[in-house]
N, C-alpha and C positions, 0 to 999 in steps of 0.2 A: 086413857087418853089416846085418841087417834093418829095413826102415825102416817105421813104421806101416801105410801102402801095402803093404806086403809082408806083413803081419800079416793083410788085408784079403782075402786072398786064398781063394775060395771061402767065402763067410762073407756075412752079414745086415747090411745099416747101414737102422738106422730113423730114418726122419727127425719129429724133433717139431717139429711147427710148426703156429701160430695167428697168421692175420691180428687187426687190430684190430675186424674185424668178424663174427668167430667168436666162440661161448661160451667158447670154453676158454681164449682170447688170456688168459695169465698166466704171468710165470717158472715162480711155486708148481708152476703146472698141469704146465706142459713138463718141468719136474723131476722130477715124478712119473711124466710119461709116460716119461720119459728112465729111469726107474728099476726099471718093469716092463718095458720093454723089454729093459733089462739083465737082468732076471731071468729072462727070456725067451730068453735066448742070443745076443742082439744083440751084435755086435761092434764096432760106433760107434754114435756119433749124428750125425744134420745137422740143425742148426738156426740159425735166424732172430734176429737179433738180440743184441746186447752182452748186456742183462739176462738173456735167455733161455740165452746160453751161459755168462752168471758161475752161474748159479743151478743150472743141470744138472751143470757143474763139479764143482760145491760138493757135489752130491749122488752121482754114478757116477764111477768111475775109466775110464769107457769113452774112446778117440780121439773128437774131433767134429770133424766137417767146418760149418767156419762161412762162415755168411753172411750179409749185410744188402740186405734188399729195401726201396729206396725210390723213389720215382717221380721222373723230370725230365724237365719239359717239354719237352725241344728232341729226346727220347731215348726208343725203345719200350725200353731196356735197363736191367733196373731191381733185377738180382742181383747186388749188389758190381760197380757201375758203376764205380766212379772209386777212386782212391789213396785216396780220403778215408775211403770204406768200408772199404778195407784195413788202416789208421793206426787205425780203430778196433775193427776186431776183433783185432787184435794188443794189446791193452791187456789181452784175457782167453786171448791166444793159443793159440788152436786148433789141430788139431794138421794140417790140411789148410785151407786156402780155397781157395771155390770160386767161381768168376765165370762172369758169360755171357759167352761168346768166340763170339756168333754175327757174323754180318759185318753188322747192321743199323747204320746209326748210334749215336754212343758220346754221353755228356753232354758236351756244349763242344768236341765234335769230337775228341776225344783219340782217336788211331784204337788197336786193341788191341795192335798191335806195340808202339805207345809207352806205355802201360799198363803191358806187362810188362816192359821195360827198366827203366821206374820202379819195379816192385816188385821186380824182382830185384837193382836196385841198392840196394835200403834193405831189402831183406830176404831177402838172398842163398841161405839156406837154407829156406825155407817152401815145401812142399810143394802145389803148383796147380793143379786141379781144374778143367778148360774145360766149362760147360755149352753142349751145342752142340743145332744140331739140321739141318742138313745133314752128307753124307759128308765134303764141301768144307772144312767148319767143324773139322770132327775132324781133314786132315789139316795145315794150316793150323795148329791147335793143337801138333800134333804138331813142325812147325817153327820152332815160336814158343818151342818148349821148356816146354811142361804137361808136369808132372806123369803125369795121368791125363785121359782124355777120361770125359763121362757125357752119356747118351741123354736127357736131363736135357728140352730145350726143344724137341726134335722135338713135333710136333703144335701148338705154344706159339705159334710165328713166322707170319706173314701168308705166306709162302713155304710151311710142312710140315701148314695148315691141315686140320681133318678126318683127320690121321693119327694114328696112335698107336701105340706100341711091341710091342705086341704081336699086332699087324696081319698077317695071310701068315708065323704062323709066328716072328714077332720079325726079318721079313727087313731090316729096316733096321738092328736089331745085327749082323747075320749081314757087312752091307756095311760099319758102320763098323770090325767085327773084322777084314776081310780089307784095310783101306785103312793100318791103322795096327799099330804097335808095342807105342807106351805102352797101360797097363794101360786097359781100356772099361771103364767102371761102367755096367749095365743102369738106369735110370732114368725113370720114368713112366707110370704107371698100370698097372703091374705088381700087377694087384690080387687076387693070390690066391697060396698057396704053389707050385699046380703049375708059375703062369707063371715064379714066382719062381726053381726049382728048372731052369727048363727055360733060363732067360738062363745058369746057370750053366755047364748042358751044353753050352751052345752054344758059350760059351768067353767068358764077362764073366769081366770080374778077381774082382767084389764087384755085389751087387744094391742099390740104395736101395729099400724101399718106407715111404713118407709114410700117406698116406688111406686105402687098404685096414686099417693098422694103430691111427691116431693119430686121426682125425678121423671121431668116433662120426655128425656134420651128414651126412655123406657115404654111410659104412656105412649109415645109416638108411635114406637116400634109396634106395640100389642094393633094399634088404628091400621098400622100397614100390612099385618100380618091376614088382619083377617078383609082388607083388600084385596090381597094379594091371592087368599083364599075364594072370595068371591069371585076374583077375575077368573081363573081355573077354573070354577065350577059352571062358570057361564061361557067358556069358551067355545 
């Protein structure tokens, strides 16, 4: 029997999401984005927050991979840190959650072995999704029993700083696909369809792209840059 992950295979997941300090930060808004993207050929959604995934829900029959981004002090780990995050997106249950599973310290010291013994005890079936961003972290995930790994926080950590997914080729999917099993999700400023198309080839399960798609702040900014480039070089 096919399991959502398995549905995901070679296919599109867009992720909607709006910090509180973006324009577009609104269920309403993510709903809608969630709903052109569906119309779009997207085959899930990922997004941020209880509100954001009842309201997308309610709108697209699409799979979402959920998550809740909140900050804690003692903790740079801030994507579905703790049990508590997980206790709350199970209340609109999602059809994947995803966590950072990178090796930086956890909130309250909970290290992530013990993390997912607690979520796999009280929610023995939910499908787990390790945002990683070393090879290390991916294969680590991989014995810890995820699900799926995603290229998610590479560049993200004071360790993969300055780097990015699509760097030399995508050579750090090319390392996390030959270290592990479970399915890779290409993840991370994957910002155009070629790169998009080429994580495929290379051998990801399923691609996320976010800001190339969802956040118009971003898109703008890349149009003005390479304005901004052109004026310079024609001056």
């Amino acid at each position: 029997m096919k399991t959502v992950l398995d549905n995901l295979k070679g296919k599109l997941v867009v992720s909607c999401q709006a910090l509180e300090n973006e324009p577009l930060h609104s269920p309403f808004i993510m709903s809608r984005m969630a709903l052109a993207a569906a119309q779009g050929g997207a085959a899930a959604i990922r997004a941020n927050s209880v509100v954001d995934i009842k309201a997308i829900k309610g709108l697209v029959s699409l799979p979402v991979i959920g998550i809740i981004k909140r900050d804690y002090p003692d903790s740079e780990v801030f994507i579905t840190a703790t049990l508590k995050e997980v206790d709350e997106l199970m209340a609109v249950a999602p059809d994947i959650v995803a966590l950072d599973a990178t090796a930086r310290k956890r909130p309250g010291g909970v290290s992530l072995d013990m993390l997912i013994a607690q979520i796999r005890t009280r929610y023995p079936s939910l499908l787990l999704m390790a945002d990683i961003a070393t090879v290390q972290e991916a294969v680590t995930a991989q014995a810890l029993g995820f699900d799926c790994v995603g290229t998610t926080l590479y560049g993200y950590t004071a360790e993969t700083a300055g780097h990015s997914l699509p760097e030399n080729d995508c050579a750090f999917l090319k390392e996390v696909l030959s270290a592990v099993t479970i399915p890779v999700i290409a993840e991370g400023n994957v910002d155009t369809p070629d790169r998009a198309a080429r994580c495929l080839e290379l051998g990801a399960h399923t691609v996320v792209v976010g800001g190339a798609i969802t956040r118009p702040q971003q898109i703008t900014e890349r149009f003005m840059a390479a304005i901004g480039a052109q004026s310079t070089d024609g001056a």
